[in-house]
Biopython code that builds the backbone (N, CA, C, O; Angstrom):
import numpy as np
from Bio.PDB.StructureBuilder import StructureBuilder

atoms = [
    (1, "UNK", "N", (28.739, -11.275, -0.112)),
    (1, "UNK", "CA", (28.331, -11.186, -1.498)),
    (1, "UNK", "C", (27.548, -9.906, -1.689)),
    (1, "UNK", "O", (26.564, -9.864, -0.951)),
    (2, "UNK", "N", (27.692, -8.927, -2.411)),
    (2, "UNK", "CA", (26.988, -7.953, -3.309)),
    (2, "UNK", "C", (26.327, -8.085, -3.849)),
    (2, "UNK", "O", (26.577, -8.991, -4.643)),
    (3, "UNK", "N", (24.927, -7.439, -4.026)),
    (3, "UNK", "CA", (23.912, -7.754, -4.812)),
    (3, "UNK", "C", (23.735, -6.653, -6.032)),
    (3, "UNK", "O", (23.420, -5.608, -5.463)),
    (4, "UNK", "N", (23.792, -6.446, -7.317)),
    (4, "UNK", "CA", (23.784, -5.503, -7.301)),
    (4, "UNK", "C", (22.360, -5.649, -8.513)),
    (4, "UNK", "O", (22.031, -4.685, -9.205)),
    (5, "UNK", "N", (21.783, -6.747, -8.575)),
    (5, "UNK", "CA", (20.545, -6.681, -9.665)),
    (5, "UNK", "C", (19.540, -7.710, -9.033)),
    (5, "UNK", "O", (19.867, -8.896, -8.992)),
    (6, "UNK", "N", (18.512, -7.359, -8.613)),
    (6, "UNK", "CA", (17.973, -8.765, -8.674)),
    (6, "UNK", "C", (16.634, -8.768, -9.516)),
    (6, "UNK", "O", (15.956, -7.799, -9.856)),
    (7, "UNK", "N", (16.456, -9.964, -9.735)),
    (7, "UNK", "CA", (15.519, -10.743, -11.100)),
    (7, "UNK", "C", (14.352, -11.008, -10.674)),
    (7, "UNK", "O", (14.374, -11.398, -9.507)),
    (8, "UNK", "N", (13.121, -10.949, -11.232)),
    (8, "UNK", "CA", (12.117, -12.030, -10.888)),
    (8, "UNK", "C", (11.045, -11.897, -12.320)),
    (8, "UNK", "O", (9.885, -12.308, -12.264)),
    (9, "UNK", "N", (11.536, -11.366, -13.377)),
    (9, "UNK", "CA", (11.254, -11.746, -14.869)),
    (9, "UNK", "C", (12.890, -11.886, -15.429)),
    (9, "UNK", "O", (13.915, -11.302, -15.079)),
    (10, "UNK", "N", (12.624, -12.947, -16.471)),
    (10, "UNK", "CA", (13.637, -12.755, -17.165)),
    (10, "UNK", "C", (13.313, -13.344, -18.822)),
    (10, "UNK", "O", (12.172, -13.748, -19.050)),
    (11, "UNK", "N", (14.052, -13.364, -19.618)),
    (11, "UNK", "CA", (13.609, -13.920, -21.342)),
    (11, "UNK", "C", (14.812, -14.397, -21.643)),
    (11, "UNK", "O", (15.859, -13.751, -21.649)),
    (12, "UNK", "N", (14.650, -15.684, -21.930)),
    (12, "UNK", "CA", (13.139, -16.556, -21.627)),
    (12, "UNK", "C", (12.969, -16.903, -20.467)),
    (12, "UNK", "O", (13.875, -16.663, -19.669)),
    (13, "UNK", "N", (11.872, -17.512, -20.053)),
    (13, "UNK", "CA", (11.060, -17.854, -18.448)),
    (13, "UNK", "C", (10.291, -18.571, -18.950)),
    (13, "UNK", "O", (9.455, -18.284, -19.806)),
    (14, "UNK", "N", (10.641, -20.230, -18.145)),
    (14, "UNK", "CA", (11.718, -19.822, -17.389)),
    (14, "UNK", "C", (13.496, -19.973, -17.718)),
    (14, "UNK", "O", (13.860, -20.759, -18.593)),
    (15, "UNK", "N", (14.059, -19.520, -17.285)),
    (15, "UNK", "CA", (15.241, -19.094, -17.318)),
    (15, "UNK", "C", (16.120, -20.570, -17.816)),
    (15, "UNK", "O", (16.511, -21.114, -16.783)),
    (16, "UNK", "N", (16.471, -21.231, -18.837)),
    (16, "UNK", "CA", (17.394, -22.422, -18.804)),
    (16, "UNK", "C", (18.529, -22.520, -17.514)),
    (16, "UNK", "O", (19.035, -21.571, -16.916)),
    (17, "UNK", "N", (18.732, -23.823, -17.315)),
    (17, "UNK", "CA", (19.997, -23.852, -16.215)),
    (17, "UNK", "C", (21.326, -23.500, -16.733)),
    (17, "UNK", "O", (22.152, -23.061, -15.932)),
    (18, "UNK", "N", (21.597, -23.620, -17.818)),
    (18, "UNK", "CA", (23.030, -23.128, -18.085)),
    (18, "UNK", "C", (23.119, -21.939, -18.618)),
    (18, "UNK", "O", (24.203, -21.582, -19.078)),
    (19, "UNK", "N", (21.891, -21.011, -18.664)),
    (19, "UNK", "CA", (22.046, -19.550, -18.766)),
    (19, "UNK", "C", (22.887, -18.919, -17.543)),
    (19, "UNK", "O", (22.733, -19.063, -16.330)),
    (20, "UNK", "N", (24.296, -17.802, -18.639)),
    (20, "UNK", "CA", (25.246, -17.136, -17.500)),
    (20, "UNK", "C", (24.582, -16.521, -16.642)),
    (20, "UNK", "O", (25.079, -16.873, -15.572)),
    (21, "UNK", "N", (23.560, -15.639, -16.389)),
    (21, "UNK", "CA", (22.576, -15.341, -15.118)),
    (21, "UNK", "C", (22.818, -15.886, -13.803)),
    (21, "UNK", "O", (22.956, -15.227, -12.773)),
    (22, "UNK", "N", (22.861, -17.261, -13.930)),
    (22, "UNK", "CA", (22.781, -18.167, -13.026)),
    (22, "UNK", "C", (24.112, -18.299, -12.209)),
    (22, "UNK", "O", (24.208, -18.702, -11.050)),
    (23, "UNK", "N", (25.112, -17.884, -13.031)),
    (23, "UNK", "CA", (26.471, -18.021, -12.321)),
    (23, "UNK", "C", (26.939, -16.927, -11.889)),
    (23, "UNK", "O", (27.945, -16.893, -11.181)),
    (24, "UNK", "N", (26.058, -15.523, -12.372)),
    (24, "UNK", "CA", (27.060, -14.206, -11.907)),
    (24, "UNK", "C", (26.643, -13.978, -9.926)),
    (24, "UNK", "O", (25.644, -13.831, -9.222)),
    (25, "UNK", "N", (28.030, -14.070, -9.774)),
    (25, "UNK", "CA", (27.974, -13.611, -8.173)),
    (25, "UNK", "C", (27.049, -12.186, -7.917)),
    (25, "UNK", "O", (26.617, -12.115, -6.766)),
    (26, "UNK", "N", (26.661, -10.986, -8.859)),
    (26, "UNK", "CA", (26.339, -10.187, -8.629)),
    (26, "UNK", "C", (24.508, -9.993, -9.040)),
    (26, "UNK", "O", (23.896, -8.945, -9.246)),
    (27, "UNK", "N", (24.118, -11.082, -9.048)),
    (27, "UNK", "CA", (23.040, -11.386, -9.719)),
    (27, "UNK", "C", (21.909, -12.163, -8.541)),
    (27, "UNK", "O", (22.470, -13.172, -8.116)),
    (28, "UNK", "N", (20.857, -12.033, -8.062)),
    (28, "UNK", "CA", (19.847, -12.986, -7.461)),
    (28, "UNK", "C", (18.624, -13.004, -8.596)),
    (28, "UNK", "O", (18.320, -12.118, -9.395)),
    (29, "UNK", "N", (18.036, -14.302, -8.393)),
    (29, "UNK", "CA", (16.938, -14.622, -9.522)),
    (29, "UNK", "C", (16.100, -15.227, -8.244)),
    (29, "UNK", "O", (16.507, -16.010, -7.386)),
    (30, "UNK", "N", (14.785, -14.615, -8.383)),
    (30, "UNK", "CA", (14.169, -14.916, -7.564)),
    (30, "UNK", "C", (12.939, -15.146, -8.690)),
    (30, "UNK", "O", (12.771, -14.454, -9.694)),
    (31, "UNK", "N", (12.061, -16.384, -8.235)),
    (31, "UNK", "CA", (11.023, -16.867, -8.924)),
    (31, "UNK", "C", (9.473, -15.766, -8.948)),
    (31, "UNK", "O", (8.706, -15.157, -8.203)),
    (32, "UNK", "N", (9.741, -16.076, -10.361)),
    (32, "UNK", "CA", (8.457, -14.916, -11.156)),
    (32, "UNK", "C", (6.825, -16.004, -10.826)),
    (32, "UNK", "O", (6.390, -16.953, -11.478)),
    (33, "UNK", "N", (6.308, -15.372, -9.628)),
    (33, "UNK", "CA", (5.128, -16.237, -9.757)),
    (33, "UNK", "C", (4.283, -15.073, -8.860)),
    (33, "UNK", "O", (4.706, -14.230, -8.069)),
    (34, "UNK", "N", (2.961, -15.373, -9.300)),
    (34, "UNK", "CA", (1.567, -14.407, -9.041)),
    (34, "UNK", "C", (0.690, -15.415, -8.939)),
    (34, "UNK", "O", (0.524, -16.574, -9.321)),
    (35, "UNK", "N", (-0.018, -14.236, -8.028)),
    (35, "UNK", "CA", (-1.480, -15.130, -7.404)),
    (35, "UNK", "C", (-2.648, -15.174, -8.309)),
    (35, "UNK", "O", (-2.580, -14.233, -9.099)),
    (36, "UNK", "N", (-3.717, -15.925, -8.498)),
    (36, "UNK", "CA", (-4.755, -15.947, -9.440)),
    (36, "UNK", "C", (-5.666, -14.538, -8.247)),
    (36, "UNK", "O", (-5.505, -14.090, -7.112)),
    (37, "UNK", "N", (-6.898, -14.260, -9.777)),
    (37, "UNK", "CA", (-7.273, -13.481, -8.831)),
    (37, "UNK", "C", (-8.440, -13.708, -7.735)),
    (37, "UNK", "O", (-8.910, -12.862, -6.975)),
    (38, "UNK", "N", (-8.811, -15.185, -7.866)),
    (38, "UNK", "CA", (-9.477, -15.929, -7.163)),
    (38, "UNK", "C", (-8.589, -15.761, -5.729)),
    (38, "UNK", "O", (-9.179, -15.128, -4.853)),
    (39, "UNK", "N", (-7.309, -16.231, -5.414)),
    (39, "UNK", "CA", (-6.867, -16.093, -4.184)),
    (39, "UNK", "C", (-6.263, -15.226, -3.999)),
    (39, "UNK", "O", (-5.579, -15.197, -2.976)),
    (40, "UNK", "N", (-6.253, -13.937, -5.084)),
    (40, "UNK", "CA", (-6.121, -12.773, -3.934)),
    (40, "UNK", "C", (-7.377, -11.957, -3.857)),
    (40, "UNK", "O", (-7.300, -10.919, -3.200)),
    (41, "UNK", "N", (-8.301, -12.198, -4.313)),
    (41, "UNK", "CA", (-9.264, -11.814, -3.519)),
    (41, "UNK", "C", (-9.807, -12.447, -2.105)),
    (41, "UNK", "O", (-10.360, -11.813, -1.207)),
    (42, "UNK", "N", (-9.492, -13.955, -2.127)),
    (42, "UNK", "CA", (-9.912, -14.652, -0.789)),
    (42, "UNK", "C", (-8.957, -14.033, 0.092)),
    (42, "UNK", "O", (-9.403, -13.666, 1.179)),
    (43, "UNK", "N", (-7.135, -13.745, -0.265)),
    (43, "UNK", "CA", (-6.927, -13.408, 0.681)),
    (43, "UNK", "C", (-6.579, -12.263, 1.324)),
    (43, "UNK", "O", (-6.150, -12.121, 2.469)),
    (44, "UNK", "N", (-6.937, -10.988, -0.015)),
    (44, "UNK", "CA", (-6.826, -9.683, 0.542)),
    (44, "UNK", "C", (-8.195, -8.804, 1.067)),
    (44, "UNK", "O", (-8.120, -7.687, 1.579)),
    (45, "UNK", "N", (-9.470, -9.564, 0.824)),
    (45, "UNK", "CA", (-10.482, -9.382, 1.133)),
    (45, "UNK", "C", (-10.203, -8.627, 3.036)),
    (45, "UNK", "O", (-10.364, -7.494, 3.488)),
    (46, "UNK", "N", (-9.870, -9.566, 3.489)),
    (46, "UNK", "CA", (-9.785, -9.621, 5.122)),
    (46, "UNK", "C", (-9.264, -8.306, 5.259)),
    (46, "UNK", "O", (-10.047, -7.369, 5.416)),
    (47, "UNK", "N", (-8.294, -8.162, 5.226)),
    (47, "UNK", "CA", (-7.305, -7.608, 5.529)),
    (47, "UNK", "C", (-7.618, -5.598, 4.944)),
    (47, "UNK", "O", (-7.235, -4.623, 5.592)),
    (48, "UNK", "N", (-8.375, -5.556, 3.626)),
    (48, "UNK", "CA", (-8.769, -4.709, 3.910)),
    (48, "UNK", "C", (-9.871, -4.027, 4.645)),
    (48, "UNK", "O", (-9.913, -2.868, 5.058)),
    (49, "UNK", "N", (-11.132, -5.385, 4.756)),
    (49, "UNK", "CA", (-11.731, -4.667, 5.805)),
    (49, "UNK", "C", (-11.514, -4.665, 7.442)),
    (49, "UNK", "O", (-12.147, -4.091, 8.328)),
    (50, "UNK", "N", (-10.641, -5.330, 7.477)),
    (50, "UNK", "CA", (-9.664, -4.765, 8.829)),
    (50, "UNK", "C", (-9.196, -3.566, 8.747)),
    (50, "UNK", "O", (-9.533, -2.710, 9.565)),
    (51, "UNK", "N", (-8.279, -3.292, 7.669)),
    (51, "UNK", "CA", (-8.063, -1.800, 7.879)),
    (51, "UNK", "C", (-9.059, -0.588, 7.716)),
    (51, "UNK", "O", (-8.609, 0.473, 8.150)),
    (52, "UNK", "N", (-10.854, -0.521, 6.948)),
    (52, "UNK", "CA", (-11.229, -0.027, 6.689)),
    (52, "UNK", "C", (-12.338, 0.079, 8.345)),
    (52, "UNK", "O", (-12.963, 1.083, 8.687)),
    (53, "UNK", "N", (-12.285, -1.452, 9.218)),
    (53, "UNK", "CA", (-12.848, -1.139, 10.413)),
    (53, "UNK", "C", (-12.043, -0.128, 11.573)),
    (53, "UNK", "O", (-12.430, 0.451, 12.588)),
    (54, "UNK", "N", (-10.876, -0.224, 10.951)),
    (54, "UNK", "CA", (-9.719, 0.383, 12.176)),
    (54, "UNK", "C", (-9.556, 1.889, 11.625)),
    (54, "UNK", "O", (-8.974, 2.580, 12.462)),
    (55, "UNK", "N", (-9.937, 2.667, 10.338)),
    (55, "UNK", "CA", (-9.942, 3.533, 10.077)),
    (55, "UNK", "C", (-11.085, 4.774, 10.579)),
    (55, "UNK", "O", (-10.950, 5.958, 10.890)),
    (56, "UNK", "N", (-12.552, 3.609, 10.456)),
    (56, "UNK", "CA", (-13.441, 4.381, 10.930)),
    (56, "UNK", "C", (-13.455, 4.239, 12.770)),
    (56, "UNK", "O", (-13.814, 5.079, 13.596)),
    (57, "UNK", "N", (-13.174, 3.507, 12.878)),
    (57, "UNK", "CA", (-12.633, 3.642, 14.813)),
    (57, "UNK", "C", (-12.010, 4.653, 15.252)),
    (57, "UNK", "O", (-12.099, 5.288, 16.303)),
    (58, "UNK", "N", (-11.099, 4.784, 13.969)),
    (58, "UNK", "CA", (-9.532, 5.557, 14.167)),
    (58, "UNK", "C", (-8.618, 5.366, 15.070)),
    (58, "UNK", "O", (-8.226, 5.929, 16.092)),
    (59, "UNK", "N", (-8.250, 4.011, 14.172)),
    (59, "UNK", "CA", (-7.559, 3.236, 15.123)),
    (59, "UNK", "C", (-6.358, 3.037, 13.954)),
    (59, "UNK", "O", (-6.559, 3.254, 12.760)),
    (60, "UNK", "N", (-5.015, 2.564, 14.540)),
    (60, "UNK", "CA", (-3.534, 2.281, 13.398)),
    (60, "UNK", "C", (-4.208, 0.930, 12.830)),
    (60, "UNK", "O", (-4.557, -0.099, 13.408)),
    (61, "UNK", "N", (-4.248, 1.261, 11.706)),
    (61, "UNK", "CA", (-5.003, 0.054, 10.945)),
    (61, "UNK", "C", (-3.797, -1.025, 10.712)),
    (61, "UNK", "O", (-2.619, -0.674, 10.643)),
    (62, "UNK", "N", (-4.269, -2.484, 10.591)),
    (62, "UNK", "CA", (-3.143, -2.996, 11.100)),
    (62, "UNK", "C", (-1.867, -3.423, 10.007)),
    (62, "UNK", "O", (-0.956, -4.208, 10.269)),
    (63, "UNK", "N", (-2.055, -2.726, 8.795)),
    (63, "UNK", "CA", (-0.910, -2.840, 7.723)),
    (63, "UNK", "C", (-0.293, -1.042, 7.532)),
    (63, "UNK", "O", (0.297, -0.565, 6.563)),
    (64, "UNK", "N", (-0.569, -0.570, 8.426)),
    (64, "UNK", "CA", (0.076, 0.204, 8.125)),
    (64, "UNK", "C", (1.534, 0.829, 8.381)),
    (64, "UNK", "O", (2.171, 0.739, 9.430)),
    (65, "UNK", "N", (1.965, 1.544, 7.088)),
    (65, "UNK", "CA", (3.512, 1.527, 7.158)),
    (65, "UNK", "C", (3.667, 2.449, 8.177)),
    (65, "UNK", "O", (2.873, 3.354, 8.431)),
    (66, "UNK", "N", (4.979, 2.144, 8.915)),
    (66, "UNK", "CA", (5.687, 3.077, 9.883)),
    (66, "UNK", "C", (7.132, 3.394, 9.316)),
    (66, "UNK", "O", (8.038, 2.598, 9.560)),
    (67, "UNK", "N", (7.336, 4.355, 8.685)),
    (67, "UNK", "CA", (8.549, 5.051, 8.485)),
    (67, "UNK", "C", (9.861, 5.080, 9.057)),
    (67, "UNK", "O", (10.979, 5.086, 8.541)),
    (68, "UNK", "N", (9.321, 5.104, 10.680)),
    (68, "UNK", "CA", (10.320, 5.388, 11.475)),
    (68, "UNK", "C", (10.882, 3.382, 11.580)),
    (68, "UNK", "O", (11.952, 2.961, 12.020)),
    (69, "UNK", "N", (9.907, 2.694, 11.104)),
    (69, "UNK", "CA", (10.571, 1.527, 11.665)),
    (69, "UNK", "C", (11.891, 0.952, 9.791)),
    (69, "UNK", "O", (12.748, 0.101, 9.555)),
    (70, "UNK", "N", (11.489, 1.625, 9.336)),
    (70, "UNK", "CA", (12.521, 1.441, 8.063)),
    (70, "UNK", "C", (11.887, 0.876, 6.612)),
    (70, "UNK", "O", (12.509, 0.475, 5.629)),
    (71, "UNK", "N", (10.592, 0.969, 6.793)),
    (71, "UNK", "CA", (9.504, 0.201, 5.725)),
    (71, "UNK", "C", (8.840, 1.431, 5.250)),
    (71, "UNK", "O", (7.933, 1.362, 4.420)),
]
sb = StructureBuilder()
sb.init_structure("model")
sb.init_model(0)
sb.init_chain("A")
sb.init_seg("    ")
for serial, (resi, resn, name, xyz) in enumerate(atoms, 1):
    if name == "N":
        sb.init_residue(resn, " ", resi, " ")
    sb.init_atom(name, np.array(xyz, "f"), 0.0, 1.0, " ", f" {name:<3s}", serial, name[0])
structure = sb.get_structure()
């Protein structure tokens, strides 16, 4: 299968079931949902001061992108 659009807003949202969307082979709909900012602060808190301890170490902080790996 070919992908050649994929979704995660659409109008209306959410999306009825017998909207054509739903049937095109060339189409993925992936669910439109976000974090409050209560839990992304609980859970991006960490993670940047992990990278901000591994920076002043100077150390590969541990989200960081590598190019060569295809990200």
């Amino acid at each position: 299968m070919k992908i050649d659009i994929g979704l995660d807003v659409t109008d209306p949202e959410p999306l009825p079931d017998e909207h054509p969307l739903w049937s095109m082979s060339n189409v993925i709909i992936t669910p439109h949902t976000a974090n409050t900012m209560n839990s992304m602060d609980r859970l991006l808190a960490p993670v940047v001061a992990a990278n901000y301890r591994a920076l002043v170490a100077r150390e590969t902080m541990p989200t960081e992108v590598d190019p060569s790996k295809g990200y």
